[in-house]
N, CA, C and O atoms as a CHARMM CRD file, in Angstrom:
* protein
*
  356
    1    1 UNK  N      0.84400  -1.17800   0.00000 PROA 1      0.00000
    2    1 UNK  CA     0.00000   0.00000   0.00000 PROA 1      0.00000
    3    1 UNK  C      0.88400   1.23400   0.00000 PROA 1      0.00000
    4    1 UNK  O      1.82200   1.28300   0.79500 PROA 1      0.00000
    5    2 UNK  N      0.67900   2.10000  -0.72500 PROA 2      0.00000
    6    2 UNK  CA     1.59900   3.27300  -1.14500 PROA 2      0.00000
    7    2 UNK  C      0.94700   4.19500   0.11500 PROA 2      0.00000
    8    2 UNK  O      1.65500   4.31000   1.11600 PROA 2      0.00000
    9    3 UNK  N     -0.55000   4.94400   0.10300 PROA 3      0.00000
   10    3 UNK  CA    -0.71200   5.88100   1.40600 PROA 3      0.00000
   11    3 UNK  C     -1.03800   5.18600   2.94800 PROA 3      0.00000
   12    3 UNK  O     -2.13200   4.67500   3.18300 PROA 3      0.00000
   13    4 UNK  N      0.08100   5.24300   3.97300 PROA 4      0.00000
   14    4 UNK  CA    -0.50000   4.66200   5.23400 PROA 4      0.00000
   15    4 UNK  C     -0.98400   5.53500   5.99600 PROA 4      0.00000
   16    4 UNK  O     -1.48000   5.15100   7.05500 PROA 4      0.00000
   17    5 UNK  N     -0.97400   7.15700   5.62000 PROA 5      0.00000
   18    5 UNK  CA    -1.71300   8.04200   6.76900 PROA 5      0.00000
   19    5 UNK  C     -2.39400   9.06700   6.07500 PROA 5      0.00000
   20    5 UNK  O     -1.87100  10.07800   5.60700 PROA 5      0.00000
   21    6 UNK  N     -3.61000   8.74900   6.03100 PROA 6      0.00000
   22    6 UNK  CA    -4.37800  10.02800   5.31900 PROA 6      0.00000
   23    6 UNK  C     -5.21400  10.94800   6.46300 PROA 6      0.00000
   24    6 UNK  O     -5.57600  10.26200   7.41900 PROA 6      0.00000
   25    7 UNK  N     -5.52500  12.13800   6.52900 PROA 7      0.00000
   26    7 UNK  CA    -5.58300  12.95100   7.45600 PROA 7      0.00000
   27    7 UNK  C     -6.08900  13.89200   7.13600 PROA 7      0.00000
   28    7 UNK  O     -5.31700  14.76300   6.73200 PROA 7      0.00000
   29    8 UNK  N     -7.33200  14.17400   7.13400 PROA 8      0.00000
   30    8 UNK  CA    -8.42200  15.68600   7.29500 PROA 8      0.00000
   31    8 UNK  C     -8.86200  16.41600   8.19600 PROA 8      0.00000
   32    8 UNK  O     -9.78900  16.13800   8.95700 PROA 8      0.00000
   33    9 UNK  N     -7.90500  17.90100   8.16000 PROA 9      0.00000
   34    9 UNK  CA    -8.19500  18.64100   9.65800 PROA 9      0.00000
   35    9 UNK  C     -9.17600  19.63000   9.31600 PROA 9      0.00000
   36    9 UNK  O     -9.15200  20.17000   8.21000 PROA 9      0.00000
   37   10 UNK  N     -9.97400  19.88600  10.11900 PROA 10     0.00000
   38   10 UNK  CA   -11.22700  20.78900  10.02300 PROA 10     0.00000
   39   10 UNK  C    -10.67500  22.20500  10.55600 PROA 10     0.00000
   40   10 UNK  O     -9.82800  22.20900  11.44900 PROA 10     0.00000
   41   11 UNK  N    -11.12700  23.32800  10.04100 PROA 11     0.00000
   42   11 UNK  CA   -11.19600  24.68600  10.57100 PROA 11     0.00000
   43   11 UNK  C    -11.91500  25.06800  11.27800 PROA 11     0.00000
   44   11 UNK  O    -11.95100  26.24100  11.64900 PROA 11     0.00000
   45   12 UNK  N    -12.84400  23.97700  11.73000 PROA 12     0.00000
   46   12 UNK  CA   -13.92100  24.57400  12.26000 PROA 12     0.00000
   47   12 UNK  C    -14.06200  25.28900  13.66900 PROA 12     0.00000
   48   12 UNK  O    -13.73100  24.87000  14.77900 PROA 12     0.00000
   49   13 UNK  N    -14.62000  26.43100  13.32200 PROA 13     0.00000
   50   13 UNK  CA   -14.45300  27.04500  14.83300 PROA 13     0.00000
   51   13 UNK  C    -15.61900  26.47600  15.81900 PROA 13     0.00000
   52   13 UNK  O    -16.83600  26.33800  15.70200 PROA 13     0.00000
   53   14 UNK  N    -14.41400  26.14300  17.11800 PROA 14     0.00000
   54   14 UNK  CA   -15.58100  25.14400  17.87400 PROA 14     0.00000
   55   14 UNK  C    -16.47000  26.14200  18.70900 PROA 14     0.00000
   56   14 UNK  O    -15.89800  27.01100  19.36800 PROA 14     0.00000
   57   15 UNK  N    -17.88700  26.05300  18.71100 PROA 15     0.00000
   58   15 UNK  CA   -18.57800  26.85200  19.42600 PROA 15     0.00000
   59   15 UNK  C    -19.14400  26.30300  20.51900 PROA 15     0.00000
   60   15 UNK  O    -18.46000  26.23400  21.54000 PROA 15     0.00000
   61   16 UNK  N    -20.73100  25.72100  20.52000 PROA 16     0.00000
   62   16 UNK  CA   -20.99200  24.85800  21.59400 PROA 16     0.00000
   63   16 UNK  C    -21.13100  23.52300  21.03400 PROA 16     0.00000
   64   16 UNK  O    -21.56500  22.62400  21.75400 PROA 16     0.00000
   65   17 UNK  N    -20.75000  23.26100  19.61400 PROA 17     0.00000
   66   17 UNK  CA   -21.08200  21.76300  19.48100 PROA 17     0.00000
   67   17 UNK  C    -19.98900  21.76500  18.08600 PROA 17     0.00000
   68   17 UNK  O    -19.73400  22.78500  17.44700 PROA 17     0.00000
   69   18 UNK  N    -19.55200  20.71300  17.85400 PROA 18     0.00000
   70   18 UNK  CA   -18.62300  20.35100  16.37400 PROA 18     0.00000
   71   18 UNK  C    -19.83100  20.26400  15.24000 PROA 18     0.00000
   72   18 UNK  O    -19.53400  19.48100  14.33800 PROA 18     0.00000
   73   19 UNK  N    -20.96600  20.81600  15.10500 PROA 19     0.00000
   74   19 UNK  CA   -21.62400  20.08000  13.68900 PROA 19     0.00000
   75   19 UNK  C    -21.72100  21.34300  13.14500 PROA 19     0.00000
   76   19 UNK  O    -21.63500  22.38500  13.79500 PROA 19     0.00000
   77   20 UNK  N    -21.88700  21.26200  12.04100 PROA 20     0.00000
   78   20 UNK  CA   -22.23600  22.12700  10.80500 PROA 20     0.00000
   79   20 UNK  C    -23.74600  22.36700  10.24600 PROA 20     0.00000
   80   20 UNK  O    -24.64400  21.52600  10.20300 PROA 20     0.00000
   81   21 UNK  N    -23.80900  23.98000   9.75000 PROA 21     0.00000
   82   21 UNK  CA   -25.13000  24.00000   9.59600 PROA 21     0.00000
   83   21 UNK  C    -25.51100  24.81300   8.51400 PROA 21     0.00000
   84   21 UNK  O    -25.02500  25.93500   8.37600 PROA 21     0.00000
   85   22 UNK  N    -26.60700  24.19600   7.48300 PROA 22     0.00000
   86   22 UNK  CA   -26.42100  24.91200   6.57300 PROA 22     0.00000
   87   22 UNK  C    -26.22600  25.96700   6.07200 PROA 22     0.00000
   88   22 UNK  O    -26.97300  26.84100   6.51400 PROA 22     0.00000
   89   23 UNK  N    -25.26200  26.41200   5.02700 PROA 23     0.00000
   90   23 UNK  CA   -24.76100  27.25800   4.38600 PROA 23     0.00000
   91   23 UNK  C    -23.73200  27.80800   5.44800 PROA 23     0.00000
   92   23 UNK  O    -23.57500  29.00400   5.69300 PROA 23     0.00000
   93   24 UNK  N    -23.07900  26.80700   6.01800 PROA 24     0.00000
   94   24 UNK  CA   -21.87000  26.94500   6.77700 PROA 24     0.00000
   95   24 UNK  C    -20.51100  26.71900   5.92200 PROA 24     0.00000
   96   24 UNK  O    -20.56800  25.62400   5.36300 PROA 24     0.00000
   97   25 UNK  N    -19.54700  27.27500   5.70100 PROA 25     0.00000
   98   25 UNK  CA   -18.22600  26.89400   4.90200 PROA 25     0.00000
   99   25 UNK  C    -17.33800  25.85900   5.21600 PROA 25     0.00000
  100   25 UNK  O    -17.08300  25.93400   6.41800 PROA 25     0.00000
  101   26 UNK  N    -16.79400  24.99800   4.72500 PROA 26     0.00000
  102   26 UNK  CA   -16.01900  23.76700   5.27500 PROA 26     0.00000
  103   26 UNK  C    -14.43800  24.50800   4.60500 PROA 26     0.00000
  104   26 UNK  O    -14.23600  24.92900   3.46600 PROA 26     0.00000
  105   27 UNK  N    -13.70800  24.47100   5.51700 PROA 27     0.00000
  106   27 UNK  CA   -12.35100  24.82500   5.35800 PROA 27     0.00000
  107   27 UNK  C    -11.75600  23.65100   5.97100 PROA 27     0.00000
  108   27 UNK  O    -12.34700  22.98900   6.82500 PROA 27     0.00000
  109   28 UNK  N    -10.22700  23.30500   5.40800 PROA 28     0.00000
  110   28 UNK  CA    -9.44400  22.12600   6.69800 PROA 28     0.00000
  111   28 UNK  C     -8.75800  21.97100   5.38500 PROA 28     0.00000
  112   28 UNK  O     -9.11100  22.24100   4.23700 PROA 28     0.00000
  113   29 UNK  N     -7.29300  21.27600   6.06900 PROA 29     0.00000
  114   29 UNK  CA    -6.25800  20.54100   4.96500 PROA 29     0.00000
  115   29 UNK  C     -6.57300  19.07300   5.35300 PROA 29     0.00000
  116   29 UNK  O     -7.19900  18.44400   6.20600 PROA 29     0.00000
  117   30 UNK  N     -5.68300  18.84200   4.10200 PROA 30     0.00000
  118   30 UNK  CA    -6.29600  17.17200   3.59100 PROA 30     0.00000
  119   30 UNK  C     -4.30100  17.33200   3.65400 PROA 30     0.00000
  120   30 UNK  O     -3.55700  18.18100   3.16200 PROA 30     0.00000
  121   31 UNK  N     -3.94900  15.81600   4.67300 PROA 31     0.00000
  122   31 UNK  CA    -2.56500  15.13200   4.47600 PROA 31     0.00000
  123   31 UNK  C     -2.44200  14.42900   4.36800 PROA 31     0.00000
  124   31 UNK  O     -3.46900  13.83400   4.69300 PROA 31     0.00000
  125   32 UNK  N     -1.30800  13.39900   3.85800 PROA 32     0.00000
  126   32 UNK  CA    -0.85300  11.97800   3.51300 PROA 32     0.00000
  127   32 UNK  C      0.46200  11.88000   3.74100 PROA 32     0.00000
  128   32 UNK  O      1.28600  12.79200   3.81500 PROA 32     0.00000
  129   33 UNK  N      0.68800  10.16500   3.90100 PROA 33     0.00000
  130   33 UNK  CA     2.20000  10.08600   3.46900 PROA 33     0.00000
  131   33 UNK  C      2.24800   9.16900   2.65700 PROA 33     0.00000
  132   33 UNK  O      1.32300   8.35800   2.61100 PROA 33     0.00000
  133   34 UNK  N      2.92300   9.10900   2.13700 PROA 34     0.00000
  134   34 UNK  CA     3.53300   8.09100   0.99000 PROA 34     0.00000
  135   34 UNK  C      4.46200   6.76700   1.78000 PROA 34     0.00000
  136   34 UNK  O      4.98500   6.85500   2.89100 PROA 34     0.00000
  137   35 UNK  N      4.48500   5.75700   1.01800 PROA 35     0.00000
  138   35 UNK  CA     5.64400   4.92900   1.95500 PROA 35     0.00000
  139   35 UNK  C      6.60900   4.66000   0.40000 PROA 35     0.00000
  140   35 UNK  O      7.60500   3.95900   0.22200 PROA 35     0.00000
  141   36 UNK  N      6.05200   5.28700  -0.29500 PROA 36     0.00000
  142   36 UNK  CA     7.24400   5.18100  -1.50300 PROA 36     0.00000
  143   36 UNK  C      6.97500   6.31100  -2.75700 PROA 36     0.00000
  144   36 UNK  O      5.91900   6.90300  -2.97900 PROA 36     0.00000
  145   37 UNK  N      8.15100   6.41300  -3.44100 PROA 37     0.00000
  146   37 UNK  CA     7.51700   8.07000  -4.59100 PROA 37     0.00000
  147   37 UNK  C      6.77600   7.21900  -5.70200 PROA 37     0.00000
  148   37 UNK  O      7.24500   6.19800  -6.20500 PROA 37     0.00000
  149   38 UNK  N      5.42800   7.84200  -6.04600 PROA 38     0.00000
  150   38 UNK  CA     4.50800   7.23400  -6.89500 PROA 38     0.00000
  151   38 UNK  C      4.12600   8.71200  -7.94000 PROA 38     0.00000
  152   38 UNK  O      4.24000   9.90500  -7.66000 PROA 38     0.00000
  153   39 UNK  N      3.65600   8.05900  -9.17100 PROA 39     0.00000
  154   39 UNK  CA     3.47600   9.07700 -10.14600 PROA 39     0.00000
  155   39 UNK  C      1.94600   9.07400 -10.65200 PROA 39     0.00000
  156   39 UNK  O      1.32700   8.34400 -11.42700 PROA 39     0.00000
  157   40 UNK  N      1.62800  10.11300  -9.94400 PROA 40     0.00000
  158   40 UNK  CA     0.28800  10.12200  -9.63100 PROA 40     0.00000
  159   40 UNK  C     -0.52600  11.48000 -10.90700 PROA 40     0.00000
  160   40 UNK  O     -0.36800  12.67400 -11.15800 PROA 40     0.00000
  161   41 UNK  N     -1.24800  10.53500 -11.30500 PROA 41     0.00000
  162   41 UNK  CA    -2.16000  11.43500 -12.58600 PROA 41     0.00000
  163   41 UNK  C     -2.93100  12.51200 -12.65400 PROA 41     0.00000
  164   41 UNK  O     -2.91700  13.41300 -13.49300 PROA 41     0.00000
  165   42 UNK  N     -3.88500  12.30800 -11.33600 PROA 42     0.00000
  166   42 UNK  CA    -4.70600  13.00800 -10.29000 PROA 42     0.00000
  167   42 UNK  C     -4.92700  12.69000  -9.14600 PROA 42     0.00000
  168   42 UNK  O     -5.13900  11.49600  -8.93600 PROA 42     0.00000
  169   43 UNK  N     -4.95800  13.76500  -7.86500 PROA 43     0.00000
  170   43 UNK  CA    -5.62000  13.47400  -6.90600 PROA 43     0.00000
  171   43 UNK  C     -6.90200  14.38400  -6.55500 PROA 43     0.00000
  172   43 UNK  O     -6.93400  15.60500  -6.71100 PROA 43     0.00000
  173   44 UNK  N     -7.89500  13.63700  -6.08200 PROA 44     0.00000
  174   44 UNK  CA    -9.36300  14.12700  -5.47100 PROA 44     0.00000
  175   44 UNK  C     -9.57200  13.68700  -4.37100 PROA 44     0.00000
  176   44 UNK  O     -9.36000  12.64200  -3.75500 PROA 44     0.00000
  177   45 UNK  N    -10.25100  15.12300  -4.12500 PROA 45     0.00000
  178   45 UNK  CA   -11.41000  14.63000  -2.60300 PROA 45     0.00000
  179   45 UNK  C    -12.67600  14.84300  -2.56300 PROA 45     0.00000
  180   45 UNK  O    -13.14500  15.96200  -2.77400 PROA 45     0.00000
  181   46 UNK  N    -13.50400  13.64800  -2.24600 PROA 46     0.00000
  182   46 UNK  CA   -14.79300  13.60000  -2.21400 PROA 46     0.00000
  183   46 UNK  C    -15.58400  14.01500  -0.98800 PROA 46     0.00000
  184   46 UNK  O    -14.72100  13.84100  -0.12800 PROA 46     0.00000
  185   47 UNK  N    -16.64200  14.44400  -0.34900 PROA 47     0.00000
  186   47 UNK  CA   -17.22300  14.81400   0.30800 PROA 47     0.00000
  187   47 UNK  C    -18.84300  15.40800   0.11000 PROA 47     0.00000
  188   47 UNK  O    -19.29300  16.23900  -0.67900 PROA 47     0.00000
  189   48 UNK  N    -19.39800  14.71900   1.02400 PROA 48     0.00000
  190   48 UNK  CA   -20.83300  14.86100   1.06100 PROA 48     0.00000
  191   48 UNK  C    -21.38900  15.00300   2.53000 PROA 48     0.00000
  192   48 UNK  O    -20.82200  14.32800   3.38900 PROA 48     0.00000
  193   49 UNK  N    -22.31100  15.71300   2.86300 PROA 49     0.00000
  194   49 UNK  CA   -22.91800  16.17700   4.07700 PROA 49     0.00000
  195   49 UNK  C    -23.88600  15.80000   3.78900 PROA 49     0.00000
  196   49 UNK  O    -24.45200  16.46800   2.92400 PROA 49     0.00000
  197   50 UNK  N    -24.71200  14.41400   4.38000 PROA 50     0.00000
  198   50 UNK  CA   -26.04000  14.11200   4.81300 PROA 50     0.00000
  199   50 UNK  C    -26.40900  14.40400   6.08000 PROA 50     0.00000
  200   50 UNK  O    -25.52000  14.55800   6.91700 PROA 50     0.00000
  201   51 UNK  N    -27.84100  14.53700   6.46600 PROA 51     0.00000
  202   51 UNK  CA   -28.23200  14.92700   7.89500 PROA 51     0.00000
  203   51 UNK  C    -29.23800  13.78900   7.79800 PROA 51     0.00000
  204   51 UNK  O    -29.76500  13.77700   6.68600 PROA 51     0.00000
  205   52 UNK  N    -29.74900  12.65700   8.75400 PROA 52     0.00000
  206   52 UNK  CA   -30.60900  12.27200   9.41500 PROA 52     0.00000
  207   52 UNK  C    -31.23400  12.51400  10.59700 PROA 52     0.00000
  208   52 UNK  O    -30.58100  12.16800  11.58200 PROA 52     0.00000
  209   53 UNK  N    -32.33200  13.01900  10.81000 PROA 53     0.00000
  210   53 UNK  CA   -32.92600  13.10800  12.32200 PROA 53     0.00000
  211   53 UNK  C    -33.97000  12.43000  12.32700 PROA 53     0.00000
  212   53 UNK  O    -34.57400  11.80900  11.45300 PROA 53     0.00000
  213   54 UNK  N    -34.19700  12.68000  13.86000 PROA 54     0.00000
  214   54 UNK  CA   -35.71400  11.91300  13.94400 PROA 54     0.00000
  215   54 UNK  C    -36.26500  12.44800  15.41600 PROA 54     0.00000
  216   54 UNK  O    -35.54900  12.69700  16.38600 PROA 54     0.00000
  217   55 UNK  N    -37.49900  12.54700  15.36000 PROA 55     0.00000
  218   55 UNK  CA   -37.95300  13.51700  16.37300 PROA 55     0.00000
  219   55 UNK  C    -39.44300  13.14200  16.79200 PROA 55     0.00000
  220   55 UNK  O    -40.14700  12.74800  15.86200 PROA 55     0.00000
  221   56 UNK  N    -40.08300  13.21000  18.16600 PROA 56     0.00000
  222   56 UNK  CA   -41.45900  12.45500  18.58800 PROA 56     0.00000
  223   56 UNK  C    -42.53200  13.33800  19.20300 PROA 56     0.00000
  224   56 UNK  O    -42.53300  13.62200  20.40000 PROA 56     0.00000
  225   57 UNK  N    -43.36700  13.72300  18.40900 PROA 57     0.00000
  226   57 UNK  CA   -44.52500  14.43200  18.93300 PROA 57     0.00000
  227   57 UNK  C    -45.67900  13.62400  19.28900 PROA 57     0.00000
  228   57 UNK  O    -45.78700  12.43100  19.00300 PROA 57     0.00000
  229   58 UNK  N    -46.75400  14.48700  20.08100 PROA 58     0.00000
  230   58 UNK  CA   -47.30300  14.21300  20.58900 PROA 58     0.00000
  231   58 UNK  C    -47.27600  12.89100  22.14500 PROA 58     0.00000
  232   58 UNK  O    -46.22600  12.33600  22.46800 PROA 58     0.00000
  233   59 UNK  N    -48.33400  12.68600  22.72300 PROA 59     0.00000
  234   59 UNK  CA   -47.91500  11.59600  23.69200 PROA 59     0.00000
  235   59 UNK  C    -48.79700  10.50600  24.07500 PROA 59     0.00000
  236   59 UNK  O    -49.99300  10.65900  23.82900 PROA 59     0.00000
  237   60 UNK  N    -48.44300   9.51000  24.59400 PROA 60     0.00000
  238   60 UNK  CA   -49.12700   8.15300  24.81000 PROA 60     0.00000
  239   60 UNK  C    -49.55000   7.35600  23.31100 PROA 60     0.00000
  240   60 UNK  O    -48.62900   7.14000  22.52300 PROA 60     0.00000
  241   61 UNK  N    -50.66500   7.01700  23.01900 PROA 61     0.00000
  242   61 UNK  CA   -51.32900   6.63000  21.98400 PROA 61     0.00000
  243   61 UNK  C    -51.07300   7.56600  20.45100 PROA 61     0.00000
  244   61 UNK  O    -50.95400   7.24600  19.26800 PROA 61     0.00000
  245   62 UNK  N    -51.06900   8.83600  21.19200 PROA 62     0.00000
  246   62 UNK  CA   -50.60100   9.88300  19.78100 PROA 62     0.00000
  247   62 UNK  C    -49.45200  10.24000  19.64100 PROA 62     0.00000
  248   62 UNK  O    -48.95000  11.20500  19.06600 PROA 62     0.00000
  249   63 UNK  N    -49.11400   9.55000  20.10700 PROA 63     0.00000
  250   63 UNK  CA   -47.53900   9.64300  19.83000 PROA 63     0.00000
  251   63 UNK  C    -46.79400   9.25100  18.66500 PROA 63     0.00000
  252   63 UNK  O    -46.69100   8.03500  18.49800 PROA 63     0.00000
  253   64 UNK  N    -46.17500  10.11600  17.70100 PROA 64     0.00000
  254   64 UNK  CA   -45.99000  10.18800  16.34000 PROA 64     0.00000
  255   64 UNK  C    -44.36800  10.50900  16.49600 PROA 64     0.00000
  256   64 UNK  O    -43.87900  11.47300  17.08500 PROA 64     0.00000
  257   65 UNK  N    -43.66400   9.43800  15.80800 PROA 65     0.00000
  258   65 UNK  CA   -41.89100   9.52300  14.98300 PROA 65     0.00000
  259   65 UNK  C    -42.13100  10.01700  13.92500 PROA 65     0.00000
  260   65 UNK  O    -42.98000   9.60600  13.13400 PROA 65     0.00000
  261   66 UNK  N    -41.33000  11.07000  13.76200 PROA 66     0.00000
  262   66 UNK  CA   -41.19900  11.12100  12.45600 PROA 66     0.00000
  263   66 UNK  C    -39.24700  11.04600  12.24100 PROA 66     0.00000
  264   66 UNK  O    -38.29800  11.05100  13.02600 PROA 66     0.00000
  265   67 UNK  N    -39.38600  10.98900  10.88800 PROA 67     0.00000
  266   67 UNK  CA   -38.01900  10.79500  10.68100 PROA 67     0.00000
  267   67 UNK  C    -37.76500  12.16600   9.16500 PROA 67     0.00000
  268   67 UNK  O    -38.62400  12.69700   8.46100 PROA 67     0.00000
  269   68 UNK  N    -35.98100  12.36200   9.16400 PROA 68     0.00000
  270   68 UNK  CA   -36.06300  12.95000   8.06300 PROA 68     0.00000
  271   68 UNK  C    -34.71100  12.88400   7.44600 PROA 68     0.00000
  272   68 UNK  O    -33.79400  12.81600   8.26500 PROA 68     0.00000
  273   69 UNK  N    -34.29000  12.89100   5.86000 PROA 69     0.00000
  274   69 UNK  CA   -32.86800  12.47100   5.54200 PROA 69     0.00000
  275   69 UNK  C    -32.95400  14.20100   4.25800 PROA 69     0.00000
  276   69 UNK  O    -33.92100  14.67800   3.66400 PROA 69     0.00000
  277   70 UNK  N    -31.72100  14.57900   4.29800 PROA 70     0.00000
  278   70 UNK  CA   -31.42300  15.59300   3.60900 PROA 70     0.00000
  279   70 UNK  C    -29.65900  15.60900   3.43600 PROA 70     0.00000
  280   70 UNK  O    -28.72300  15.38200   4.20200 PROA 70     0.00000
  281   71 UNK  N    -29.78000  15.97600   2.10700 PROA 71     0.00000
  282   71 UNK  CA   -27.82400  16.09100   1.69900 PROA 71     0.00000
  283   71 UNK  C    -28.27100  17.20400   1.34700 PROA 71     0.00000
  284   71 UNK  O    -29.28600  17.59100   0.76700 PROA 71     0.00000
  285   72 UNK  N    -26.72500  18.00500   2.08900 PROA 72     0.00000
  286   72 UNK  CA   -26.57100  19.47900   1.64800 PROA 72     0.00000
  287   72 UNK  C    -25.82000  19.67900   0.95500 PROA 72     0.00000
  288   72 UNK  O    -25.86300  20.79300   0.43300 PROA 72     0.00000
  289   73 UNK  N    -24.53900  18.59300   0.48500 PROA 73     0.00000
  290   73 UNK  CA   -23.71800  18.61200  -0.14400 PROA 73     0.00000
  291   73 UNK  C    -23.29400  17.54200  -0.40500 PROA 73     0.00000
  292   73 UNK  O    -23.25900  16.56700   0.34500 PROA 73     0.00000
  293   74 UNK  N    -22.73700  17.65900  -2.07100 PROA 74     0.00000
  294   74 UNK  CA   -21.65800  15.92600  -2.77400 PROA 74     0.00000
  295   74 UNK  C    -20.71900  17.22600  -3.61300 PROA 74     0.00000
  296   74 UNK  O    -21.27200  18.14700  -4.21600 PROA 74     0.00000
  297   75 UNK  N    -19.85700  17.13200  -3.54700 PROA 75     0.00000
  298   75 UNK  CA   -18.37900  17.61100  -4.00400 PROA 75     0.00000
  299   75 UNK  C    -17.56900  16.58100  -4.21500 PROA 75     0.00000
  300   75 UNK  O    -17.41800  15.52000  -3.61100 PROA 75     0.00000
  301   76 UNK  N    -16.89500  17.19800  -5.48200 PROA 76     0.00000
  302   76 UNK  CA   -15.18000  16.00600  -5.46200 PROA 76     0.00000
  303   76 UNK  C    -14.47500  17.34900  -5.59500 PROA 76     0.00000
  304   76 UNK  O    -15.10000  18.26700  -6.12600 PROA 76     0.00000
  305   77 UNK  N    -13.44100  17.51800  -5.23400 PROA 77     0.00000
  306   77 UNK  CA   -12.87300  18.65000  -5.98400 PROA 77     0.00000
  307   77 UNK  C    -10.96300  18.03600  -6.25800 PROA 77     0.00000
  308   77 UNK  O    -10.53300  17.27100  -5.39400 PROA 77     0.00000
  309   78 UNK  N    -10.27300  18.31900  -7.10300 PROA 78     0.00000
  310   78 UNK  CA    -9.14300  17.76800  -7.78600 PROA 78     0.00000
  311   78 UNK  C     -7.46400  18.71900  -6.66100 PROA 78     0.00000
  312   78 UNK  O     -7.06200  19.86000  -6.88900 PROA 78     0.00000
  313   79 UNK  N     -7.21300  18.30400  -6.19000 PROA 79     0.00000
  314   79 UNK  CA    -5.84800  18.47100  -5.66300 PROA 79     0.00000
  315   79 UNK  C     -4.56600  18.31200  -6.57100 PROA 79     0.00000
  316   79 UNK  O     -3.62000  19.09900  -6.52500 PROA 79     0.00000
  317   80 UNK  N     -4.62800  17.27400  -7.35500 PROA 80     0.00000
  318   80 UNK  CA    -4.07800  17.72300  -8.96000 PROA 80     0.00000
  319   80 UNK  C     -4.62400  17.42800  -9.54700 PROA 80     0.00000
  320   80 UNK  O     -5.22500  16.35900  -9.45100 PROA 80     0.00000
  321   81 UNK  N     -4.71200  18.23500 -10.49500 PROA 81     0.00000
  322   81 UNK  CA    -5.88700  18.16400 -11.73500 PROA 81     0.00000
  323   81 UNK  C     -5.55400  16.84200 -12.88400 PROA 81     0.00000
  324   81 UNK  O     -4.35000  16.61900 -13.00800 PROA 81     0.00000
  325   82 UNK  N     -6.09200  16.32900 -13.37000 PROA 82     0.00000
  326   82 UNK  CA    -6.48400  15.45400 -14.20000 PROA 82     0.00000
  327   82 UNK  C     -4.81100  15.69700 -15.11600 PROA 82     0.00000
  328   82 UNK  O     -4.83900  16.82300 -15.61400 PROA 82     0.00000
  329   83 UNK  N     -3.80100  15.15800 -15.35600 PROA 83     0.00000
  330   83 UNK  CA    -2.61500  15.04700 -16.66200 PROA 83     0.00000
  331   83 UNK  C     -2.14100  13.99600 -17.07400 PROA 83     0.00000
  332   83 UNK  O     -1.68000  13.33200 -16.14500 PROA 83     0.00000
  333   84 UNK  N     -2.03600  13.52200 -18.06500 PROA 84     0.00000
  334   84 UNK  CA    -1.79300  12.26700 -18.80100 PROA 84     0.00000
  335   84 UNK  C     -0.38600  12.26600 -18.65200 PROA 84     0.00000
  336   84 UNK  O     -0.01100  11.23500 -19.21100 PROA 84     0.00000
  337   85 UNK  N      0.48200  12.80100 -18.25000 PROA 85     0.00000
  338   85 UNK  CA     2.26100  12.31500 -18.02900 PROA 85     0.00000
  339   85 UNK  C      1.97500  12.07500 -16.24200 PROA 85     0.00000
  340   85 UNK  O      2.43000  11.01400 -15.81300 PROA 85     0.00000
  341   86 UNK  N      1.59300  12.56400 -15.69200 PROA 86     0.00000
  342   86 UNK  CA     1.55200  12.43600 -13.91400 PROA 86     0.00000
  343   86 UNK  C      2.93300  13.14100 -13.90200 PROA 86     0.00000
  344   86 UNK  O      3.76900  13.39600 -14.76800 PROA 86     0.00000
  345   87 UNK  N      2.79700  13.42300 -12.11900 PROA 87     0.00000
  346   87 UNK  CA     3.54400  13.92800 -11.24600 PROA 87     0.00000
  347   87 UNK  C      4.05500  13.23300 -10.02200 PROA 87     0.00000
  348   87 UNK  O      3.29900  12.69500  -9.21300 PROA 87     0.00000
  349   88 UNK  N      4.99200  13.25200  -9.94000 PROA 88     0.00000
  350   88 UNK  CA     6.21600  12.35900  -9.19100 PROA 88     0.00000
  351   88 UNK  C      5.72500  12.97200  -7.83200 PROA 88     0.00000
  352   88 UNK  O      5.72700  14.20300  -7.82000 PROA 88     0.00000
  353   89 UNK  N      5.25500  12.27600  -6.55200 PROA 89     0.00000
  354   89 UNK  CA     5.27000  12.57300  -5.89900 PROA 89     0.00000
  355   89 UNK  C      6.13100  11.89900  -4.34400 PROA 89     0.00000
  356   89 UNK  O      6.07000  12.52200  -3.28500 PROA 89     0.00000
């Protein structure tokens, strides 16, 4: 295996909780190491923000779950861009 440490640090400024909320900005570096030099064509990073909740109104007999699923985001974005000779890394 060529990467043994891959590593995504968040910017996020911690307030009273680590989560994110929409139309919040995601900043952070993305690291690796190599365990040998490889000649690499492109690199990408993928990322997507789904939210699931679920929440219970009413009580006893009327008592109602509801549930709910929403993506706020699917991104790839290219760290090196797409080249047919690659880059020695």
């Amino acid at each position: 295996m060529v990467i043994y440490l891959f590593i995504f640090v968040s910017d996020h400024i911690q307030t009273q909780s680590s989560d994110y909320s929409e139309g919040d900005t995601i900043v952070g570096s993305v690291s690796f190491r190599l365990t040998k030099e490889v000649k690499v064509k492109s690199l990408s990073v993928k990322a997507k923000g789904d939210v699931k909740a679920e929440w219970t109104e009413g009580t006893g007999y009327f008592q109602i779950t509801h549930t709910a699923k929403r993506r706020y985001f699917k991104v790839k974005e290219y760290l090196i861009a797409r080249n047919g000779k690659g880059e020695r890394l």
